[in-house]
C-alpha positions in Angstrom: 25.4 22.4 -4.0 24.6 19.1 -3.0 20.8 17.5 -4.5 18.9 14.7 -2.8 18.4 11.7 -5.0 15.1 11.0 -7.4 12.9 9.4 -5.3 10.5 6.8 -7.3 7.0 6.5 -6.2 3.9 4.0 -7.3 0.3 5.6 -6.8 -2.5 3.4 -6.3 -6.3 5.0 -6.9 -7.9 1.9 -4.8 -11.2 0.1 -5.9 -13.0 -2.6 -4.8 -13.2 -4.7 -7.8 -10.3 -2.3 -10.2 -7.2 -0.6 -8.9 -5.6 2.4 -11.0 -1.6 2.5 -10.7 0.4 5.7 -12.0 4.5 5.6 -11.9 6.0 9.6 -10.5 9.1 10.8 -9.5 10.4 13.7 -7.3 12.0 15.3 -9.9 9.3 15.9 -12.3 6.4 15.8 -9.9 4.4 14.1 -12.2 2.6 10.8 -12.2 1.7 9.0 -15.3 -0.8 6.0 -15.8 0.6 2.9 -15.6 -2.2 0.3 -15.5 -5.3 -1.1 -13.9 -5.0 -3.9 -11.7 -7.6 -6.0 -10.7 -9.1 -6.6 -6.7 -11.7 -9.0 -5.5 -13.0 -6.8 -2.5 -10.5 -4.4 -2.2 -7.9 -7.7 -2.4 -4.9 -7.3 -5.4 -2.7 -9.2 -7.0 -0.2 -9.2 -4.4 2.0 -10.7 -7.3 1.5 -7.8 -9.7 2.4 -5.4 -7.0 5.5 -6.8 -6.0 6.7 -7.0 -9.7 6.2 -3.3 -10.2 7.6 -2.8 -6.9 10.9 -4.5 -8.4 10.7 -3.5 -11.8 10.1 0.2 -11.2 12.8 0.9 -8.1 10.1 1.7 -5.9 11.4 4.2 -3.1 7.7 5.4 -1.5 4.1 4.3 -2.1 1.1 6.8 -2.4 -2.6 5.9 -2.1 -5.3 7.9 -2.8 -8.1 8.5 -0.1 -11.3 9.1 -1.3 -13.4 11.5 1.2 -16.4 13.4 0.6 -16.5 16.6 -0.8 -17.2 17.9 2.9 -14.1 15.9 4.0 -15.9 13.0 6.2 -15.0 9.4 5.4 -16.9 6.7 3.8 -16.9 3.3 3.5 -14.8 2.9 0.5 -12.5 5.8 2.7 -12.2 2.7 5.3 -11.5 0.1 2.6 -8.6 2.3 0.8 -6.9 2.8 4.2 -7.1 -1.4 4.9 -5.5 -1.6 2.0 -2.2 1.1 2.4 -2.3 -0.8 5.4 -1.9 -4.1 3.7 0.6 -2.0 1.6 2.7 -1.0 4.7 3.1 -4.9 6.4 3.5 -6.3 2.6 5.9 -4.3 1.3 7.8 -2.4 4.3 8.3 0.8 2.3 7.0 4.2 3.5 3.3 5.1 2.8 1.9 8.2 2.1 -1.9 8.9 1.9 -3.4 11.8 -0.2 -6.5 13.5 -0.5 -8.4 12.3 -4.1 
C-alpha cells in the first residue's frame, strides 16, 4: 500500500491592518495558530512570510475568503483575493482559496 507524502500547508486569515497565520498538515487535518502578522493595507511583511515559508517546509498555501453570509463578495472579499494573488507571483507555490 503505497501513502502519498504529508503535505505542509500555511493558512493566512487576511486583514487589512492584522493577518492571522495557522501551520496544518494533510495528515492530521488540522491547523493550529501560528501568529499574527502585521499589513499596512492589506500589504505584509513579505519578509516574515518567506521565513515561515522556509522554516516550516511549506508545500501549499491556503487563504481564507471572507463572503457574506449569502455568498456575495465584498470589498475586503476583493482585497483577500489581491493578496493570494500576491501570494501566487511571490512565492510560486500552489494556492488554494476557502470559504471563511
Amino acid at each position: 500500500m503505497h501513502k502519498s507524502p504529508s503535505q505542509t500547508y500555511l493558512g493566512f486569515d487576511f486583514g487589512m491592518s492584522r493577518i492571522g497565520l495557522a501551520i496544518g498538515n494533510s495528515i492530521s487535518q488540522r491547523a493550529t495558530p501560528l501568529k499574527t502578522i502585521t499589513a499596512q493595507d492589506g500589504i505584509p511583511q513579505w519578509e516574515v512570510i518567506q521565513g515561515l515559508l522556509k522554516k516550516w517546509s511549506i508545500d501549499a498555501i491556503i487563504v481564507g475568503m471572507p463572503y457574506t453570509l449569502n455568498n456575495t463578495h465584498q470589498d475586503i472579499t476583493f482585497a483577500a483575493q489581491k493578496f493570494a494573488n500576491r501570494l501566487k507571483q511571490k512565492f510560486k507555490l500552489p494556492i488554494h482559496t476557502v470559504d471563511e
